[in-house]
C-alpha positions in Angstrom: 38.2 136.0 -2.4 35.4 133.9 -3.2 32.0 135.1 -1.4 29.6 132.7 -0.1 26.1 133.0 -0.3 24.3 133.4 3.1 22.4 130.5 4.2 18.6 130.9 4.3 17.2 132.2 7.4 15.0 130.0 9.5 11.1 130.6 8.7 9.8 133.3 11.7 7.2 131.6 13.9 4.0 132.9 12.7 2.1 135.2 15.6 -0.9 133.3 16.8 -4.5 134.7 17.0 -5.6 136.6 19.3 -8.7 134.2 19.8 -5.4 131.4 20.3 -3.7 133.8 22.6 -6.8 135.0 25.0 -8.6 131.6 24.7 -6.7 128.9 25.2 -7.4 124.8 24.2 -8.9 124.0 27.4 -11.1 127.3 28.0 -12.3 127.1 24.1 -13.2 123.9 25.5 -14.9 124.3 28.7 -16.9 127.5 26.6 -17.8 124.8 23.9 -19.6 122.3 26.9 -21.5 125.2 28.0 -22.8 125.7 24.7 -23.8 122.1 24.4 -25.1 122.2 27.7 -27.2 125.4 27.0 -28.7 123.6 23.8 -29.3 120.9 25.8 -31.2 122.6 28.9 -32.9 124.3 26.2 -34.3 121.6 24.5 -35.6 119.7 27.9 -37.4 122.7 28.5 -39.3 123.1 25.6 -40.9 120.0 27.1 -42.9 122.2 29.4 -41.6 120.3 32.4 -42.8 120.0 35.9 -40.4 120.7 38.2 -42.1 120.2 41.1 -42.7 116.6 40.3 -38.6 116.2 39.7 -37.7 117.8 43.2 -40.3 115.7 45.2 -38.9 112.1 43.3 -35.3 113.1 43.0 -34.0 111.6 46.8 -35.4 108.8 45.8 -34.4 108.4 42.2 -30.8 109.4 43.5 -31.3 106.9 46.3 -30.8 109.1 49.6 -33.3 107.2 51.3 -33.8 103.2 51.8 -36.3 101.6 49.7 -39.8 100.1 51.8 -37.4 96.7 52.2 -34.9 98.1 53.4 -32.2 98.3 51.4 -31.0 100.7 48.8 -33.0 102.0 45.4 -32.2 104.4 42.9 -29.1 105.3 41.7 -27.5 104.2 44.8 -28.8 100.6 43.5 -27.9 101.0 40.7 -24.0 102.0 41.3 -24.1 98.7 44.1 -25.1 96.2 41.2 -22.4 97.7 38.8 -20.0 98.1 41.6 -20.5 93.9 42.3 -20.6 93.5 38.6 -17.5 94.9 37.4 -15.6 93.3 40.1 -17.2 90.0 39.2 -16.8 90.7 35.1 -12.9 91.9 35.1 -12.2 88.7 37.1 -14.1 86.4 35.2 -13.2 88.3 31.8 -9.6 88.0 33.0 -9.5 84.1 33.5 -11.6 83.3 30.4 -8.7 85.5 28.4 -5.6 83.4 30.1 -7.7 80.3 29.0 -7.9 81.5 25.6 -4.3 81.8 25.4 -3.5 78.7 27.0 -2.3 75.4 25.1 -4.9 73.6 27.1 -7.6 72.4 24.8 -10.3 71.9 26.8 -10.0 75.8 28.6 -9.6 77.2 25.2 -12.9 74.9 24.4 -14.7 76.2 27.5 -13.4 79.3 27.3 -14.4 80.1 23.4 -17.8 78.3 24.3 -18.8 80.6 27.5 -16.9 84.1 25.0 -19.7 82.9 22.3 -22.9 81.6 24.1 -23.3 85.1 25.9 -21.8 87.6 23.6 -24.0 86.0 21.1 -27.7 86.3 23.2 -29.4 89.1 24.4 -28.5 90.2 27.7 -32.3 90.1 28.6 -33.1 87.0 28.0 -30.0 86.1 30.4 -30.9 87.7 32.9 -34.6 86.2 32.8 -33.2 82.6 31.7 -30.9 83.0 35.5 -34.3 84.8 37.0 -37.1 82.1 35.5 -34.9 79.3 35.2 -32.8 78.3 37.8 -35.3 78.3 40.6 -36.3 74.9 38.1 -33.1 73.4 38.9 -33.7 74.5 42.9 -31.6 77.0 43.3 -33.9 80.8 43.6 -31.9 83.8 43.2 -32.7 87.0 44.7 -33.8 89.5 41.6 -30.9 91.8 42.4 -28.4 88.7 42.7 -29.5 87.6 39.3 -28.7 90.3 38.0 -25.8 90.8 39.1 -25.1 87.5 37.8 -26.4 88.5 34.6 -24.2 91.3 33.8 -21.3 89.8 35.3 -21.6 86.6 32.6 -22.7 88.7 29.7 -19.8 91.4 30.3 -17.1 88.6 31.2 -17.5 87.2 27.9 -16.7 91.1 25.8 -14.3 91.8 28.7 -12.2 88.5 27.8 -11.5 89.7 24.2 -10.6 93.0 25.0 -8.0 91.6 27.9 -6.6 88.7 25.4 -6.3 91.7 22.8 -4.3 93.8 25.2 -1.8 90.7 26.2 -1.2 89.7 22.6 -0.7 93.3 21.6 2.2 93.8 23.7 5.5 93.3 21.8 7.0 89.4 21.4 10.4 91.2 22.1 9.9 91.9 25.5 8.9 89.0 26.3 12.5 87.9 24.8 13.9 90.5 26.5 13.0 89.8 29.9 13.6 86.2 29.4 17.2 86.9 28.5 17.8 89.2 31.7 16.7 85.6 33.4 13.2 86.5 34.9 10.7 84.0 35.4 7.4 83.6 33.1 5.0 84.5 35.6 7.3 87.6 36.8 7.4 88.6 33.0 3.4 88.4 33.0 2.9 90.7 36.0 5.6 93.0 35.8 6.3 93.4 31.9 3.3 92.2 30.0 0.4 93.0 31.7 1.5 97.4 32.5 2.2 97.8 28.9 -1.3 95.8 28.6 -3.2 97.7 30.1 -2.8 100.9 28.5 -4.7 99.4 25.6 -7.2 97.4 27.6 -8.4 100.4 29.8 -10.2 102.3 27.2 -12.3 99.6 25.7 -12.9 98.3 29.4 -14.3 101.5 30.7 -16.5 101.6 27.9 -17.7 98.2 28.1 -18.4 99.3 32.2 -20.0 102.5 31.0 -23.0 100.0 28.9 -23.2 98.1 32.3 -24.4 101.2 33.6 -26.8 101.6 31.2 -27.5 98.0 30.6 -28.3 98.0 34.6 -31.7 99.4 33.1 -32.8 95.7 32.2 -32.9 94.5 35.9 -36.0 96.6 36.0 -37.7 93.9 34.4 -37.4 91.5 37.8 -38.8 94.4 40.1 -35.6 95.6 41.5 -35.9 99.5 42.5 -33.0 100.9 40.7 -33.2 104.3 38.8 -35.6 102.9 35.5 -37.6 101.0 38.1 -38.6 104.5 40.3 -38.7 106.6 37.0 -41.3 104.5 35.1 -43.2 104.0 38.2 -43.1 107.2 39.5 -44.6 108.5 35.5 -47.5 106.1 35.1 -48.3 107.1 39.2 -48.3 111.1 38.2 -48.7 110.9 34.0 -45.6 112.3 34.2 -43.1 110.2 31.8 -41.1 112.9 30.9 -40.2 114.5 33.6 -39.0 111.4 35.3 -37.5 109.7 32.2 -35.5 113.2 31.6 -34.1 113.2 35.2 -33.3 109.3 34.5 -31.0 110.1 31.8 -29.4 112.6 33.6 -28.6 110.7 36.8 -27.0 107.9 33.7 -25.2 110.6 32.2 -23.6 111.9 35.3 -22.6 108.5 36.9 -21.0 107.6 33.5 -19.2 110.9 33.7 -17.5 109.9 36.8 -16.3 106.6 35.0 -15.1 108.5 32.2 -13.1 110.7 34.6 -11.9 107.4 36.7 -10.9 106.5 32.8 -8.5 109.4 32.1 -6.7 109.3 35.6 -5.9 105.4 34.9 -5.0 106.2 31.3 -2.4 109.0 32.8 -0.9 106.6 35.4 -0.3 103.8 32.6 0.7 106.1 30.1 3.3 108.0 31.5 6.1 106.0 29.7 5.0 107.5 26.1 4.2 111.0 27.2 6.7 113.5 24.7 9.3 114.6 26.9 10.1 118.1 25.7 
């Protein structure tokens, strides 16, 4: 009788490390951040900060109490103009991108105008052109509605690409698809096209809403009591710059945290359909 050789054994699975097995991804990463963040205390502190100084300004650098007009300051302000901004932005970004892709010549024209003119100037001199210049033509804007005017035209204009990106990204076939099972254009647009869009336009989006946050900073220029605003006053008042420009960039850092968290919950709801099912 003929004998057959044995088929090869499957390779064993080779025993992990014990760092792998006590220390898993996400606690190697949460030890990682406290590193950093240890580094990073570190290295403020070598600035031989006051900290009195930060505990009597922080309410109103964090904007727990009204500003002598009335109405809010600090980083209350400053969420309130980014809050108006990005609502503004994502609807204006979102027209100006179904213009571009229209056959209509003259909304592609003023689309494609509006997409150059304020992706291609600083955001600055926007915001003091719609400051300085339109009380000329007699209309006078309140500082903190210019600037919200501001950043909602200079973001509108990156906002549009990233949004006409997404909807040309998704796949011609479903379009083709859809139209075969007999649904409508606009139904294919808001049910098929614009969920598989999104997974791609989310991450550029938050961090184009993220710069707002930081680009916010500008409005300072017009008077408006937002976080820069309070921190350089509150230095040249005490000659204390870095104290207050340190607990700035904090209060950024953690309100574009909570953006970047708002980021991965979206990112999991939209991507659900290409999660690895095991």
């Amino acid at each position: 009788m003929t004998s057959f050789p044995r088929p090869p054994q499957p390779p064993q699975p080779v025993a992990e490390s014990l760092l792998k097995r006590v220390f898993g991804f996400r606690t190697r990463l949460y030890l990682t951040w406290a590193a950093m963040l240890g580094l990073f205390a570190s290295f403020f502190l070598s600035f031989d900060l006051k900290f009195s100084i930060i505990l009597d300004k922080l309410p109103n650098l964090i904007g727990l109490h009204l500003a002598p007009n009335g109405f809010l300051q600090g980083a209350a302000l400053t969420l309130f103009l980014c809050l108006c901004s990005i609502v503004a932005s994502s609807l204006l970004g979102f027209i100006t991108a179904l213009a571009r892709l229209s056959k209509s010549a003259v909304a592609f024209g003023i689309a494609s105008f509006y997409a150059s003119f304020f992706r291609g100037t600083p955001l600055l001199i926007q915001i003091l052109l719609i400051y300085l210049g339109l009380p000329q033509l007699g209309i006078v804007p309140g500082a903190i509605a210019a600037g919200i005017i501001a950043l909602s035209l200079n973001y509108g204009a990156y906002l549009s690409e990233i949004f006409r990106a997404g909807i040309v990204g998704v796949p011609h076939g479903q379009r083709e698809a859809s139209l075969a099972l007999g649904m409508r254009e606009s139904v294919i647009f808001w049910r098929v096209t614009l969920p598989q869009a999104m997974r791609t336009i989310i991450p550029p989006t938050t961090n184009q809403f993220i710069s707002m946050l930081k680009d916010s900073s500008l409005i300072s220029v017009m008077g408006v009591w937002e976080v820069m605003f309070l921190a350089q006053s509150y230095g040249r008042s005490s000659y204390r710059y870095i104290e207050m420009l340190s607990t700035a960039a904090i209060i950024y850092w953690l309100m574009s945290i909570g953006l970047e968290l708002i980021q991965a919950r979206m990112e999991q709801h939209y991507g659900k359909a290409y999660k690895q099912r095991s």
